[in-house]
Backbone as a chain_set.jsonl record, in Angstrom:
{"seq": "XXXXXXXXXXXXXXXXXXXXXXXXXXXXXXXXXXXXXXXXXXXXXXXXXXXXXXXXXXXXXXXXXXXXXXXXXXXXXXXXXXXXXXXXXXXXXXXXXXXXXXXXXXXXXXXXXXXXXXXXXXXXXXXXXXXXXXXXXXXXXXXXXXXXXXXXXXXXXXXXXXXXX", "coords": {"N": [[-43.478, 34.689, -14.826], [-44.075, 31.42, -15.236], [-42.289, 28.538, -16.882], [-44.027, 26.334, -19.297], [-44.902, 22.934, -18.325], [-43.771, 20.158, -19.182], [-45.024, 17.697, -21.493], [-46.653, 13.893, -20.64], [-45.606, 12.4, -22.121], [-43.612, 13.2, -23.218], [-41.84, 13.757, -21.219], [-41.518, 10.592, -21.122], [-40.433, 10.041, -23.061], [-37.786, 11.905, -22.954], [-36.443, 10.56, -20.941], [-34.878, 9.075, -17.866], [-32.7, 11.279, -17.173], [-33.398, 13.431, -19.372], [-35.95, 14.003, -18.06], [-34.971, 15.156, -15.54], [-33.125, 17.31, -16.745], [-35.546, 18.824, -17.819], [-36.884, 19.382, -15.946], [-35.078, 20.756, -14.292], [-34.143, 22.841, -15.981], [-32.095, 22.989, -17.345], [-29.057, 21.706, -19.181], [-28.106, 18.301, -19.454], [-25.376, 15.971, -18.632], [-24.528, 13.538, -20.058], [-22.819, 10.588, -19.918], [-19.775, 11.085, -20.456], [-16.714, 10.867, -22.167], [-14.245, 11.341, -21.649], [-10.721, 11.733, -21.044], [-9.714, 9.516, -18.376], [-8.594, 10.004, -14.863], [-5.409, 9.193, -13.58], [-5.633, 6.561, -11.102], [-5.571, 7.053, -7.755], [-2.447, 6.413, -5.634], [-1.595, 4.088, -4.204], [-2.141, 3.712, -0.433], [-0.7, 1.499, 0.506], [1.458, 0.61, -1.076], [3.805, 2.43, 0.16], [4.32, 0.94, 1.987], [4.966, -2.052, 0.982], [6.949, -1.718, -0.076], [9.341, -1.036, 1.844], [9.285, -2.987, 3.661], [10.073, -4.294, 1.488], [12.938, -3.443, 0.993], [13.832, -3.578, 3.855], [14.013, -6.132, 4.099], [16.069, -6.683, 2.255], [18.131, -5.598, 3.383], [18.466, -6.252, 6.152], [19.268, -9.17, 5.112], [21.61, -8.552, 4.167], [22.471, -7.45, 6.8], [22.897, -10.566, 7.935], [24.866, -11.326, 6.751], [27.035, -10.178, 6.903], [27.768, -9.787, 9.655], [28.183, -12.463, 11.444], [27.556, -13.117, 14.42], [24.916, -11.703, 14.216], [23.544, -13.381, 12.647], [21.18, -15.023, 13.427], [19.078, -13.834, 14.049], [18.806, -11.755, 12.041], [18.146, -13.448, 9.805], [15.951, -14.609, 10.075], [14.322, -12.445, 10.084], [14.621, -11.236, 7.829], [13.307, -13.191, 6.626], [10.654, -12.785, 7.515], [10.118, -9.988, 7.059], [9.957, -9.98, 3.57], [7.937, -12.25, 3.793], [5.686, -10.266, 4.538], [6.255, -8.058, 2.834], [5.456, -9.61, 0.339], [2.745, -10.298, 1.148], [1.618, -7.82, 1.07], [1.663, -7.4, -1.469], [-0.05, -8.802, -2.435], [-2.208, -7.876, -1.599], [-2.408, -5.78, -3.313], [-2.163, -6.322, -5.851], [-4.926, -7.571, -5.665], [-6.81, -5.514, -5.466], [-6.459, -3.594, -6.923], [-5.488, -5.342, -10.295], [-2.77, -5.427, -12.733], [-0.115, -4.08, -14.359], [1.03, -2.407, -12.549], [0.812, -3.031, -9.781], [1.547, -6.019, -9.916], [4.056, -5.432, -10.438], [7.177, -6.287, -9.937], [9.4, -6.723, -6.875], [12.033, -4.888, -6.536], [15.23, -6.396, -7.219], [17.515, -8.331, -5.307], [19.903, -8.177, -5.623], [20.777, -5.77, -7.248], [22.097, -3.815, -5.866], [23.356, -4.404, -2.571], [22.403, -3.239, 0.35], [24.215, -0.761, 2.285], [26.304, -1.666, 4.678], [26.877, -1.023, 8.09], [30.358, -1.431, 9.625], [30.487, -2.246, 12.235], [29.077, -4.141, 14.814], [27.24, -3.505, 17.206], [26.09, -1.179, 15.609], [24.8, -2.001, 13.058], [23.073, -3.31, 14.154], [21.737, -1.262, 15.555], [20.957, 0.164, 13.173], [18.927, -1.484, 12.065], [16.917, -1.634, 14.396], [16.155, 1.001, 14.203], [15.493, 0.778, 11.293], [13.164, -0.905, 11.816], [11.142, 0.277, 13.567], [10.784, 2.484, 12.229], [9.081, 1.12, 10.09], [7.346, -0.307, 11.801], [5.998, 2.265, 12.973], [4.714, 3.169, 10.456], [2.689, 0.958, 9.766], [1.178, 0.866, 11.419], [0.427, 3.617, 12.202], [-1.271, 3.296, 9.469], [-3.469, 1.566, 10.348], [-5.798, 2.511, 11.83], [-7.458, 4.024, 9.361], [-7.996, 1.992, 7.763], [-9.839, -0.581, 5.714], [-11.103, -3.104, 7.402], [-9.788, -5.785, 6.715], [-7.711, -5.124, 5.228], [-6.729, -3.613, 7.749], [-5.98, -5.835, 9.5], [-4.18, -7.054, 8.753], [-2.1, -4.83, 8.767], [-1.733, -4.126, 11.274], [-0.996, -6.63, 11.862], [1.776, -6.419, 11.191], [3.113, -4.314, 11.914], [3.092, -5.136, 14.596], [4.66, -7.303, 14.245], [7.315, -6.559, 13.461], [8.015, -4.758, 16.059], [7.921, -7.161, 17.422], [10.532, -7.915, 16.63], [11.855, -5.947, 17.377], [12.507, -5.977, 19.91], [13.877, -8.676, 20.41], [16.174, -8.642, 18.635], [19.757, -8.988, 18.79]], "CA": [[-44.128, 33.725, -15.664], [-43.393, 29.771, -15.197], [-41.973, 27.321, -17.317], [-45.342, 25.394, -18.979], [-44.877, 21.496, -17.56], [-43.769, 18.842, -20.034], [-46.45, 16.459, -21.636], [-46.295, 12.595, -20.619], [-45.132, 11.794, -23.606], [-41.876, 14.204, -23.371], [-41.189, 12.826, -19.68], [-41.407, 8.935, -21.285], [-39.779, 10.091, -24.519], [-36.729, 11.94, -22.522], [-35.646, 9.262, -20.089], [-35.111, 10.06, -16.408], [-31.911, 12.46, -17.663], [-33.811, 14.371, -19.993], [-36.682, 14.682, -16.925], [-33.817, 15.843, -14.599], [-33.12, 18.086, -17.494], [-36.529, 19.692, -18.099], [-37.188, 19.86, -14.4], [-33.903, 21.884, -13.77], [-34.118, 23.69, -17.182], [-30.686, 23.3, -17.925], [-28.573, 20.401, -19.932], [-27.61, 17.412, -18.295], [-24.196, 15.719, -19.646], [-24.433, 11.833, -19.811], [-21.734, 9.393, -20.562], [-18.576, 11.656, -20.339], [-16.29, 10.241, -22.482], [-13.281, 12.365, -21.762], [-9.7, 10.96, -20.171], [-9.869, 9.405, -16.669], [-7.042, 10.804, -14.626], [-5.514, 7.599, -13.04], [-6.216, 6.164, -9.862], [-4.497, 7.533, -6.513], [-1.501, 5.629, -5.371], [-2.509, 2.664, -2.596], [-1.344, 3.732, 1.15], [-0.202, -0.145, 0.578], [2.786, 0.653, -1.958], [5.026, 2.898, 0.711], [4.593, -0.252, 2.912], [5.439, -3.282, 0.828], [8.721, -1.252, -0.666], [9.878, -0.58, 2.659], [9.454, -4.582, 3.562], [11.566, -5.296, 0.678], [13.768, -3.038, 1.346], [14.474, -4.126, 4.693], [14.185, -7.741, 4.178], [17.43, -6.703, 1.891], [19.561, -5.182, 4.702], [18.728, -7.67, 6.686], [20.021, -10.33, 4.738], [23.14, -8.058, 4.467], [23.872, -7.374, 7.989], [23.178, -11.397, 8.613], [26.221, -12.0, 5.965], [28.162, -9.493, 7.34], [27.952, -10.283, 11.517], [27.307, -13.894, 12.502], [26.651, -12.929, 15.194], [23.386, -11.051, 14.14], [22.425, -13.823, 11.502], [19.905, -15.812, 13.428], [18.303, -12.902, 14.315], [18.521, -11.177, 11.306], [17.461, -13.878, 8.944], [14.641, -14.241, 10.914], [14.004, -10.732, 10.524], [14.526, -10.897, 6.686], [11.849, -13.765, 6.413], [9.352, -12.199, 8.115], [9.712, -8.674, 5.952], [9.503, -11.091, 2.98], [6.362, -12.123, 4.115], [5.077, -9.011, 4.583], [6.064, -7.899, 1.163], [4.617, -10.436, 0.125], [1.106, -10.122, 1.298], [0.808, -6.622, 0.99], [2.059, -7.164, -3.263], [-0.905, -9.739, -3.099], [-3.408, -7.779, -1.286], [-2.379, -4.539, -3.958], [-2.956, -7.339, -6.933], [-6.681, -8.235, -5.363], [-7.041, -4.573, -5.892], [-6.291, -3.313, -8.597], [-5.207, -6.198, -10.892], [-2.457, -4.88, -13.859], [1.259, -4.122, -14.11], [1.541, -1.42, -11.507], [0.408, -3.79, -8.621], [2.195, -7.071, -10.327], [5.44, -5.505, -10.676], [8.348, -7.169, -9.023], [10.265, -5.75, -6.263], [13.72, -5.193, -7.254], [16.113, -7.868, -7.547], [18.377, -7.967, -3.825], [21.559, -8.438, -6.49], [21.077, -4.507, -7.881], [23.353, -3.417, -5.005], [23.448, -4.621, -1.108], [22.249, -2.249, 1.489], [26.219, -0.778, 2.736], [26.047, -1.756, 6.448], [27.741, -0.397, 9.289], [30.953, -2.443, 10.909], [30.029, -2.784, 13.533], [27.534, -5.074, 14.798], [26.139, -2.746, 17.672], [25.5, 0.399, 14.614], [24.139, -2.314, 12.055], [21.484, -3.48, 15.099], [20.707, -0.337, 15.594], [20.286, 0.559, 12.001], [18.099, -2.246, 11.664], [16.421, -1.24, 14.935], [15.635, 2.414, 13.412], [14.394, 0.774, 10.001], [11.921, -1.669, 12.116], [11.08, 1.33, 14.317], [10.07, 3.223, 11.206], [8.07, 0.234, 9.565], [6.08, -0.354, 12.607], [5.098, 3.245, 13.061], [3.968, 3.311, 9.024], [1.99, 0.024, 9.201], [-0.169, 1.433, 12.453], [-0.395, 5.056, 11.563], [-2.329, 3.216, 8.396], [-4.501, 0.656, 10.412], [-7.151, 3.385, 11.792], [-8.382, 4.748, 8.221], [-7.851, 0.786, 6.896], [-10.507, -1.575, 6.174], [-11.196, -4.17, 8.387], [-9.176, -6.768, 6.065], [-6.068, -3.974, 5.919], [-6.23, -3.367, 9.215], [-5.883, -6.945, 10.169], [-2.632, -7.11, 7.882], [-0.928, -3.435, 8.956], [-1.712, -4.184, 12.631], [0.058, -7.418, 12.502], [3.18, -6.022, 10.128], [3.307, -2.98, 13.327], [3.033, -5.785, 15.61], [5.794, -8.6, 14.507], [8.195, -5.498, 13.211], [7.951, -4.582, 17.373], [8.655, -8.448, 18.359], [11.57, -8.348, 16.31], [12.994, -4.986, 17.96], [12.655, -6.752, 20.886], [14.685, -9.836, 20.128], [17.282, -7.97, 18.292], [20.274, -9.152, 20.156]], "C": [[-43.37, 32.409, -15.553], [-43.033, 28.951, -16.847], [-43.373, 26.519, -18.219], [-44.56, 23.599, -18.802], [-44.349, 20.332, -19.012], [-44.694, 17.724, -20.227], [-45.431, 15.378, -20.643], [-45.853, 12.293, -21.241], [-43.633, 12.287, -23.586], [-41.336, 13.912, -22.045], [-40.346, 11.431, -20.49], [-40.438, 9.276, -22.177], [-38.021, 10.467, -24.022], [-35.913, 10.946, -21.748], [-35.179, 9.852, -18.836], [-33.843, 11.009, -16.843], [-32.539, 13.565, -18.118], [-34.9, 14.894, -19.143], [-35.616, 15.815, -16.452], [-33.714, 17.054, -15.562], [-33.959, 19.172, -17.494], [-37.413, 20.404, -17.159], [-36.234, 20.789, -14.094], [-33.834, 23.123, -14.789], [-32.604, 24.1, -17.829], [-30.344, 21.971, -18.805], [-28.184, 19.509, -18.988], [-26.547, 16.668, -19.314], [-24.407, 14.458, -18.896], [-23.742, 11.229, -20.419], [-20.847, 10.551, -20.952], [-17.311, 10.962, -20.692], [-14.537, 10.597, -22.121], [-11.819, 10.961, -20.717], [-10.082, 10.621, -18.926], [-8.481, 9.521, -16.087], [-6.835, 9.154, -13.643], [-5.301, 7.633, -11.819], [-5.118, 7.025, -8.968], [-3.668, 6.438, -5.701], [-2.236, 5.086, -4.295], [-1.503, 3.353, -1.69], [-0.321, 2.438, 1.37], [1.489, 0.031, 0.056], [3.48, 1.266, -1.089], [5.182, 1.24, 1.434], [5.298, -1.726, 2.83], [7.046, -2.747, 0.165], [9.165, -1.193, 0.599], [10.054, -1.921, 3.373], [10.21, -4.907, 2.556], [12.671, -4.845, 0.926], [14.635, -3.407, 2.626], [14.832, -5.92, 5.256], [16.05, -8.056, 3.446], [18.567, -6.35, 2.756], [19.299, -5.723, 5.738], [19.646, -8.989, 6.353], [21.722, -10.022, 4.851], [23.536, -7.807, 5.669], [23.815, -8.935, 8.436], [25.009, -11.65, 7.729], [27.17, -10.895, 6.269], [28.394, -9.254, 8.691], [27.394, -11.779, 11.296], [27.071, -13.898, 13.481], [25.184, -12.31, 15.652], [22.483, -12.103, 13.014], [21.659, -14.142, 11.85], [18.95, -15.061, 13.411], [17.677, -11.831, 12.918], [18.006, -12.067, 9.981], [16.501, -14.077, 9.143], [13.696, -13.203, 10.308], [13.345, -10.463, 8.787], [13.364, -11.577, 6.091], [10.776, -13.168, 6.141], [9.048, -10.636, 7.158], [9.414, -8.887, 4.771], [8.21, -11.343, 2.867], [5.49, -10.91, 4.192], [4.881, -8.065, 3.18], [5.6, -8.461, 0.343], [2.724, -10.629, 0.341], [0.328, -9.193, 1.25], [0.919, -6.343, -0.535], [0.392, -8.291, -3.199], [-1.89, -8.96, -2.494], [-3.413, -6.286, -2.663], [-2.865, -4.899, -5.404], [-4.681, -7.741, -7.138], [-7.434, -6.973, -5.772], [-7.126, -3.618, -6.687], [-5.046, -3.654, -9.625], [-4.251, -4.899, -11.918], [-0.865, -4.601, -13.578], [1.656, -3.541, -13.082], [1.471, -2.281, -10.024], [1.217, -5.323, -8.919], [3.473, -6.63, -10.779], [6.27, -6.311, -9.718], [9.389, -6.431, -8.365], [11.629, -5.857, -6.702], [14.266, -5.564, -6.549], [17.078, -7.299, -6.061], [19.901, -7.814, -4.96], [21.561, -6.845, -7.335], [22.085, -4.387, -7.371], [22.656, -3.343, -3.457], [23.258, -3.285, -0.829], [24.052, -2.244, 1.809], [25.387, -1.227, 4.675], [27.472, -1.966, 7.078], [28.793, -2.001, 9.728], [31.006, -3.199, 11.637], [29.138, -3.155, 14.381], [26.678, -3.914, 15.78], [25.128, -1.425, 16.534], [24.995, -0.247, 13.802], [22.766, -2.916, 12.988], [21.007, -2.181, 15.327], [20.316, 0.302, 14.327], [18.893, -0.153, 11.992], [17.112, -2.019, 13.224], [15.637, -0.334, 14.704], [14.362, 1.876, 12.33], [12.904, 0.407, 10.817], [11.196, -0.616, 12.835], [9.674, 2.325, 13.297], [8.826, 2.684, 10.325], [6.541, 0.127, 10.584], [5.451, 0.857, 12.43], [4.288, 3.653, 11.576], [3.064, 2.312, 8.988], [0.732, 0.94, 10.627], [-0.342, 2.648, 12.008], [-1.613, 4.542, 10.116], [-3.907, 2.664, 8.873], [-5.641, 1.311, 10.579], [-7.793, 3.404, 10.558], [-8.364, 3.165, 7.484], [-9.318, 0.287, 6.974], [-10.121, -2.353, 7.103], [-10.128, -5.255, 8.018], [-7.86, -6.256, 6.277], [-5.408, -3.813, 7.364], [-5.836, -4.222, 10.094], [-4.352, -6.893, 9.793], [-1.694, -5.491, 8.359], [-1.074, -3.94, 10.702], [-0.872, -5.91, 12.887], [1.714, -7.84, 11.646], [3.751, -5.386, 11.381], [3.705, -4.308, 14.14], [4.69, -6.81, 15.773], [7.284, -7.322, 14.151], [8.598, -4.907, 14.684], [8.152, -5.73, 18.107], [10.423, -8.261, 17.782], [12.561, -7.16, 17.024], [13.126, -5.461, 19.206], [13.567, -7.605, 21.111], [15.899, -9.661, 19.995], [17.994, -8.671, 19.291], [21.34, -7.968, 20.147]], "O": [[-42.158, 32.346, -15.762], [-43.825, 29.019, -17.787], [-43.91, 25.853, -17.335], [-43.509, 23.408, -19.415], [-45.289, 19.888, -19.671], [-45.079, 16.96, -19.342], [-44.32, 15.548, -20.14], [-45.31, 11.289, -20.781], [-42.67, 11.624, -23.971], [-40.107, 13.859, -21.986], [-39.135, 11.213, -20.522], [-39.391, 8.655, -22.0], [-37.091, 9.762, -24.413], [-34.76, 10.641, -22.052], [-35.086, 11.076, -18.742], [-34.427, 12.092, -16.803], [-32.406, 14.635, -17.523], [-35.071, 16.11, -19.224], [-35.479, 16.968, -16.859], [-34.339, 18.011, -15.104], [-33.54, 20.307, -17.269], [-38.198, 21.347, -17.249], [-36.676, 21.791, -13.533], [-33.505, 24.248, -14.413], [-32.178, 25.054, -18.48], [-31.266, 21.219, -19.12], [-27.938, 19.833, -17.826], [-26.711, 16.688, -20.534], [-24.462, 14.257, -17.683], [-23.92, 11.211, -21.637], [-21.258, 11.094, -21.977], [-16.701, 10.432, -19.763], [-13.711, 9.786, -22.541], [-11.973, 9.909, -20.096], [-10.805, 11.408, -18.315], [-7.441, 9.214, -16.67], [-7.669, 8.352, -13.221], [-4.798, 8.636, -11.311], [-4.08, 7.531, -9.396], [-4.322, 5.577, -5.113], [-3.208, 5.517, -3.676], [-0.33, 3.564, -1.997], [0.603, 2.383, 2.182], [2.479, -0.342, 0.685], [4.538, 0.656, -1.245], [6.191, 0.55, 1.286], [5.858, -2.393, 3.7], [8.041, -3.459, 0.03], [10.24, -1.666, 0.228], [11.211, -2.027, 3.78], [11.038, -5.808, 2.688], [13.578, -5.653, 1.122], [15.859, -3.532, 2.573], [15.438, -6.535, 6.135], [16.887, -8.913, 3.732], [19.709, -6.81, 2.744], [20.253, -5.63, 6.51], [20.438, -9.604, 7.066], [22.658, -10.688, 5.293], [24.741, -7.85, 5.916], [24.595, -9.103, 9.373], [26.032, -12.089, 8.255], [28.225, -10.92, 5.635], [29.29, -8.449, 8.945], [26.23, -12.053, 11.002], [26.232, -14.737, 13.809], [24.56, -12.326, 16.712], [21.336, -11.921, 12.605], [20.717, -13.937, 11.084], [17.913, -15.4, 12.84], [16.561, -11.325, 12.801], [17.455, -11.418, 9.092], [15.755, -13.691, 8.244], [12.479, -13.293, 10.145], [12.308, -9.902, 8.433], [12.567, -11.038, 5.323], [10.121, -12.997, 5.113], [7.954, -10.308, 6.699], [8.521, -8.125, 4.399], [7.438, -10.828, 2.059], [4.387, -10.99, 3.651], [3.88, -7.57, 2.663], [5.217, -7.804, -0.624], [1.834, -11.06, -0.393], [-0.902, -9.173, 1.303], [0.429, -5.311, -0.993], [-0.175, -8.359, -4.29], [-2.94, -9.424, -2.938], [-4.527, -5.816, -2.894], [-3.641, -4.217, -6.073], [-5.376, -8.036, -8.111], [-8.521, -7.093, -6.337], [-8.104, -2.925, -6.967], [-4.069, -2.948, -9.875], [-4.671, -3.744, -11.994], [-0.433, -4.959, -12.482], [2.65, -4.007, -12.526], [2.305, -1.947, -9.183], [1.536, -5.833, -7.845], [4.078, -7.396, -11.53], [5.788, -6.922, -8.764], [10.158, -5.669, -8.952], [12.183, -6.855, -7.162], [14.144, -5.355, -5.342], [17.282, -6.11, -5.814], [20.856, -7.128, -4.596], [22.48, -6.759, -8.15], [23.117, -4.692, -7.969], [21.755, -2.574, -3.122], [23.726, -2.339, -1.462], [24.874, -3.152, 1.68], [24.381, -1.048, 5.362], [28.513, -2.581, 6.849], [28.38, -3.127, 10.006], [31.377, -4.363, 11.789], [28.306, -2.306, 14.704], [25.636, -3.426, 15.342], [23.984, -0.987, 16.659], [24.301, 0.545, 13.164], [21.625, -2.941, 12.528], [19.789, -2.006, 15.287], [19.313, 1.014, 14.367], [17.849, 0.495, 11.922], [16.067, -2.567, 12.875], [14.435, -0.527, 14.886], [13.16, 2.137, 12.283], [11.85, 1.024, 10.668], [10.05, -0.807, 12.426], [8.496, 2.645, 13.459], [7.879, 3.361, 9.925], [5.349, 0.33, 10.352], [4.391, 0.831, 11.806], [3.314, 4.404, 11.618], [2.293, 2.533, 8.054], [-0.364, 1.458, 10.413], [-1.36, 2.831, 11.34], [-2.58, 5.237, 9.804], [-4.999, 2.929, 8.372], [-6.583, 1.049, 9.831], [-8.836, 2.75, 10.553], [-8.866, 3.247, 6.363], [-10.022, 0.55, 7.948], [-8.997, -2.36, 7.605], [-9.51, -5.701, 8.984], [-7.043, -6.643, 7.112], [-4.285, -3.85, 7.867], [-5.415, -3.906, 11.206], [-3.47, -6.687, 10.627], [-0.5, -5.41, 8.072], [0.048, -4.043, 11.199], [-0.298, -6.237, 13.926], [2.409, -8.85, 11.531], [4.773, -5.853, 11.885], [4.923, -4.418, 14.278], [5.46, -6.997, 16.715], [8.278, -7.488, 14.858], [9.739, -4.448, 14.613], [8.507, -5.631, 19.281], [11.376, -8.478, 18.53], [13.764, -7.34, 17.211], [14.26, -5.23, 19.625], [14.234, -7.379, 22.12], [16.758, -10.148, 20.731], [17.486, -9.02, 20.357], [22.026, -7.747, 21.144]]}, "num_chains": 1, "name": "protein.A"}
């Protein structure tokens, strides 16, 4: 035995929910007021900590070799920048304290760096090493906009291992 059909009147009167409803023969739950579990961390946030981070041990191995500063202030700029544009593209996205925090202060406590200038270039070789391969492993699954910005983080993070002297 079927169901009998709902007047016109009990269609108009329910609202397309209460259709959906009387067509399925079950309840339909609208406007769910309940907690929202909060968002899933941005792919963005390992990337711009890891730019500040190395923009800081940069600065420390230029003040601790002169012979690596040009290279390494350089170096620290440019990660700077990078932290920088990936805190402003995480802001465009979802506006609020978690995305407008402030990377911590270079004066907590200096990166320790190595002696000796060849083991603090190759530290800083390693980090850039590690940056590049995190900004490209992201660009595939990125937007178009992302992918412009991780593919040329990968890219100048790979001039600078280059340069390194």
């Amino acid at each position: 035995m079927t169901a009998p059909r709902p007047t016109r009147r009990q269609l108009l009167g329910t609202g397309a929910w209460g259709t959906v409803a009387a067509l399925l023969g079950g309840p339909v739950v609208v406007g769910c007021t309940g907690p929202q579990p909060p968002p899933a961390p941005d792919p963005l946030e390992p990337v711009a900590r890891r730019a500040e981070a190395d923009a800081r041990t940069a600065e420390a191995v230029a003040a601790a070799h002169p012979t690596l500063a040009a290279a390494t202030e350089a170096l620290a700029a440019d990660r700077r920048a990078h932290a920088g544009a990936v805190r402003a593209e995480l802001r465009r996205v979802r506006p609020g304290p978690a995305a407008t925090s402030a990377p911590a202060t270079p004066s907590i406590r200096p990166p320790a760096v190595p002696t000796d200038p060849a083991a603090a270039r190759d530290e800083l070789d390693g980090s850039l090493r590690a940056a590049q391969d995190q900004a490209a492993a992201l660009v595939g699954p990125a937007p178009g906009h992302r992918a412009g910005l991780l593919a040329s983080i990968a890219a100048c993070c790979a001039s600078h291992r280059v340069v390194l002297p």
